[in-house]
N, C-alpha and C positions, 0 to 999 in steps of 0.2 A: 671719618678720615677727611680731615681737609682736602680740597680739589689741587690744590700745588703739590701736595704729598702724593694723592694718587697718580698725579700727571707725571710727578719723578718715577712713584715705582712703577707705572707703566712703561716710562723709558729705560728703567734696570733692566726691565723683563723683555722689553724688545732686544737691547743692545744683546742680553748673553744668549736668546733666543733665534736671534736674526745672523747674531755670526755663527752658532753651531749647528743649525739648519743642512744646511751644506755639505758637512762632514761628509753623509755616504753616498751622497750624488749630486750631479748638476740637476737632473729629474727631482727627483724626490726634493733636492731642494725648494727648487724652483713652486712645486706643490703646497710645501708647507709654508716656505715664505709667505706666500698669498695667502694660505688659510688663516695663517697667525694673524698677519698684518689686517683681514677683512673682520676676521671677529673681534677682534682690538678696537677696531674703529669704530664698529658698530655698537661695542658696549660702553665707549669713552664717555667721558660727560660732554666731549664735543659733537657727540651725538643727539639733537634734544629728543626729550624726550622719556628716554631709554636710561637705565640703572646700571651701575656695574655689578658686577657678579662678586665682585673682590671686597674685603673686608677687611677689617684688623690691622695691626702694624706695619706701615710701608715697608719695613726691611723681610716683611715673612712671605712665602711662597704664597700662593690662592690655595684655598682649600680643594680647588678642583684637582690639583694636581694630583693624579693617580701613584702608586708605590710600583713603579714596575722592576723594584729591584729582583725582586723574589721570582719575577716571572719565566714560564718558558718563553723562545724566539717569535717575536715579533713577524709577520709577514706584510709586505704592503705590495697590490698591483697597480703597476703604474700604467695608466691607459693614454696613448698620444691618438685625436683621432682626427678625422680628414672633415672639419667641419670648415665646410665655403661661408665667406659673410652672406647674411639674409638667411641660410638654409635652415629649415627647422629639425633635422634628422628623420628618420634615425641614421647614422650612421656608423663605419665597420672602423675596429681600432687597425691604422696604420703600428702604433708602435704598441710592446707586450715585454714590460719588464718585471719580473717580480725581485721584489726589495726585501732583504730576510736584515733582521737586527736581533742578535743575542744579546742581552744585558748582563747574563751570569758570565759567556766568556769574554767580552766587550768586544768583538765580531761581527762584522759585517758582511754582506753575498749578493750578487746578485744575477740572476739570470734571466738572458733576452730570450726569447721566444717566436719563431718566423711564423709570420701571419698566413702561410701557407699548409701549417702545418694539421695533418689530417686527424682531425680528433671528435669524440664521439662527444655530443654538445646535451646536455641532458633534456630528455623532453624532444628533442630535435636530429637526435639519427648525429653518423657522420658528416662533418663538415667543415670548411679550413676554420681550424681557431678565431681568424678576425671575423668571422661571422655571427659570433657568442654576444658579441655587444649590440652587433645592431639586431641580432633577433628578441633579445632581453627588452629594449626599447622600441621595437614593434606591435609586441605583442601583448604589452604590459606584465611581462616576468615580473614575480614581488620585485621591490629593487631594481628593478630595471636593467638599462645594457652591463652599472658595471656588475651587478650583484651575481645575472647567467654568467659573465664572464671568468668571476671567479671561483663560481661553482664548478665551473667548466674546468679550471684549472685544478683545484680539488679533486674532482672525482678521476681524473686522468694521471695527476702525478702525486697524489696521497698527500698532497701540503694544505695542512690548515692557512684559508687568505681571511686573514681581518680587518682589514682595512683597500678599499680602494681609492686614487689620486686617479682624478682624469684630467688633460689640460688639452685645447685644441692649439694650434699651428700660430696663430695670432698669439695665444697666451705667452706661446716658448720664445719669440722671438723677442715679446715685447720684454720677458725677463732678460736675455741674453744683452738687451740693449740697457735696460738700467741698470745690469752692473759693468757697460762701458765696453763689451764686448771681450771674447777670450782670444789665446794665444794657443792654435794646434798645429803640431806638424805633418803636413801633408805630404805622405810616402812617395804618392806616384797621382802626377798630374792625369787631373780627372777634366774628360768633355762628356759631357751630357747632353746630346739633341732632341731625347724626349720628355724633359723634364717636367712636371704639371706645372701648368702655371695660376691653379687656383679655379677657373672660368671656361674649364671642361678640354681647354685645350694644352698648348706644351710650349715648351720657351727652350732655350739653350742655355749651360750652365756650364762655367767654367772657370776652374778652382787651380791655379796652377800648384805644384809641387813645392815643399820646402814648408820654414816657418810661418803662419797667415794670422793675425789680427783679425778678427770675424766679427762683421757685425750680426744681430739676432738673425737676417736675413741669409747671409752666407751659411750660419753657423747650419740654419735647418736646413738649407742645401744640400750641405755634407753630412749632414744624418740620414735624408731622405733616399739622396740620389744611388741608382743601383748602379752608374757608371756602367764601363763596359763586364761588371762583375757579377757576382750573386747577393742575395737574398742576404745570404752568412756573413759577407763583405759588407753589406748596411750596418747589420748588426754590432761588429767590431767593432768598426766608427762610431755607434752612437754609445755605447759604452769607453769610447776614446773623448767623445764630448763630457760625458759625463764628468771625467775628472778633470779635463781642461776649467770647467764650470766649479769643480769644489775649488780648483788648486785658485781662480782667480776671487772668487766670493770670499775664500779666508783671509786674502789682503786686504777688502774693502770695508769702510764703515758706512752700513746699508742705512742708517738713520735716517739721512738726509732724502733717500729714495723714498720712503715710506709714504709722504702722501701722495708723490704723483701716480707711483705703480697705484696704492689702494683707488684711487679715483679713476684710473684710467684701463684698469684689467679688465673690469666689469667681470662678466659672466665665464672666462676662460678657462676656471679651474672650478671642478668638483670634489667633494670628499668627505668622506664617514666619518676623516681622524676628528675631536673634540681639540678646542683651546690646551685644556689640560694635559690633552694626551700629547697634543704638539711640544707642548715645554715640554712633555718628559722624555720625551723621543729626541730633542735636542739635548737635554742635558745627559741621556747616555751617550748619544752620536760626538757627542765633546772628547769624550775619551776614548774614541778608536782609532786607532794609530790608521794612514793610509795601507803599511804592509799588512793588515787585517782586516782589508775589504778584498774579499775574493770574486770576481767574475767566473762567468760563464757562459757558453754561448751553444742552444742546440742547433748543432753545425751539420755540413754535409757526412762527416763522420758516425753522426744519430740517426741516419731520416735514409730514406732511397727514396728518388724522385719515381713517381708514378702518374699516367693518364686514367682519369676517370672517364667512364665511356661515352660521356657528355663532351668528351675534347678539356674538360679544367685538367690545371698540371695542379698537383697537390706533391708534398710530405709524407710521406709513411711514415711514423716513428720505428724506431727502433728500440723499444721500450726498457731491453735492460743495459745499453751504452748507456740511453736517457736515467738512467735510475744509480750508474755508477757516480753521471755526473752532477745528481742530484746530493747526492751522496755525500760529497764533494765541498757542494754549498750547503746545507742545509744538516748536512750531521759531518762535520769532519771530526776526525779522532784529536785524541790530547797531542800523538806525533805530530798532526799537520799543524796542528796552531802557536 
């Protein structure tokens, strides 16, 4: 293949890949943009060096490309984690979302997860959910923090995870900034006086009410901050970012972004998914309507707060609300779809 042929269908495959990305979240997005855009780069010819993987007629897909039309539902955990510049880890996932994509009904789910929540960690006894990844990465679990992580979440709520995305706090912001920033609206004016500010200490945040223009900074604000709320309340919002992120990504033409994000993300995002598996994951995620992505959040309605006799406040599950609303996302009937 000529090098102007492959440079073009590189660009075919970024353009329908980088806009349909997005589709079932500003998170997952935001994951596989990077992974797409880092493998691309690394296998270009303007890598030297290095070969591409791709062959054959610039108009035909890569042979990597997997068939996942036939397959059962897709899971992905999305891991946000509290990584300081310079730190080397291990550290605990702040954020816990699992990503479900069905190809046969063309459906999407997805369910947040409170990192308080009291679950039995395999190998490691009970203990809050966020503590699955940095003990995975302590200890040298195979795979590491996200592999316990998802095993973690397997063996507690019976969902096959195959895939994990981790991105830390620099990653999500720097996305949220090259696509120019989103549009959310803010319910109920938020002051925050204990906000981290990164360097072990806490800053003051303040988000007033109404429509906001957010840049990557604010945007992780209003994911992060527990305001004068709960745990449940993060949650919401960061699932209210999520689609703030698809709704503004499917306006933009991400092209022009591609080399500064690729040169400048560095290390921020991790993951299992393959090149190929990314384009296939976009090109189902292309066809699902927004009213077929369903959330979910396990809420105060799931869980009763408890003290462990250590003084930690933890989650109890409530294992068959949690399994109704598992239910929910992850097997709904032919009436709810």
């Amino acid at each position: 293949m000529a090098e102007d042929g492959t440079v073009n269908y590189l660009a075919r495959v970024l353009a329908s890949a980088l806009y349909t990305l997005f589709l079932i979240g500003g998170l997952v997005g935001a994951y596989l943009f990077y992974s797409s855009v880092r493998d691309i780069v690394a296998y270009s010819p303007l890598s030297p060096g290095l070969q591409l993987p791709i062959s054959g007629d610039p108009v035909s897909p890569p042979e990597s490309v997997p068939d996942w039309s036939q397959r059962e539902r897709v899971n992905i955990l999305l891991l946000g984690v509290d990584q300081r510049p310079n730190e080397e880890g291990p550290w605990r996932s702040d954020t816990m979302i699992v990503i479900t994509v069905d190809p046969k009904s063309m459906a999407a789910g997805a369910l947040s997860i409170p990192r308080d929540l009291y679950l039995e960690i395999p190998g490691y006894g009970e203990r809050r959910v966020n503590m699955a990844h940095f003990l995975g990465d302590a200890y040298d679990y195979p795979g590491g923090g996200p592999a316990l992580a998802m095993d973690t979440i397997e063996y507690n709520f019976g969902i096959p995870m195959h895939y994990y995305i981790r991105i830390n706090f620099q990653g999500f912001r720097e996305m949220v900034d090259y696509l120019g920033g989103v549009t959310i609206n803010v319910e109920e004016e938020i002051w925050d006086y204990r906000y981290p500010d990164g360097k072990y200490g806490y800053t003051t945040v303040h988000i007033p009410a109404g429509t906001q223009i957010m840049d990557g900074r604010m945007t992780l604000q209003y994911a992060r901050t527990r305001h004068s709320g709960t745990d449940f309340d993060r949650l919401r919002r960061q699932q209210q970012v999520l689609m703030a992120i698809r709704k503004k990504a499917l306006r933009l033409d991400l092209i022009p972004k591609i080399p500064m994000l690729a040169s400048t993300m560095g290390n921020a995002v991790s993951t299992n998914l393959q090149l190929g598996e990314v384009i296939s994951l976009a090109q189902i995620a292309s066809q699902i309507d927004a009213e077929d992505i369903r959330f979910a959040v396990i809420d105060e309605t799931m869980t009763v707060p408890i003290v462990l006799d250590d003084g930690a406040d933890v989650l109890f599950p409530e294992r068959e609300k949690i399994r109704q609303a598992l239910e929910e996302i992850f097997h709904p009937t032919a009436a709810d779809q």
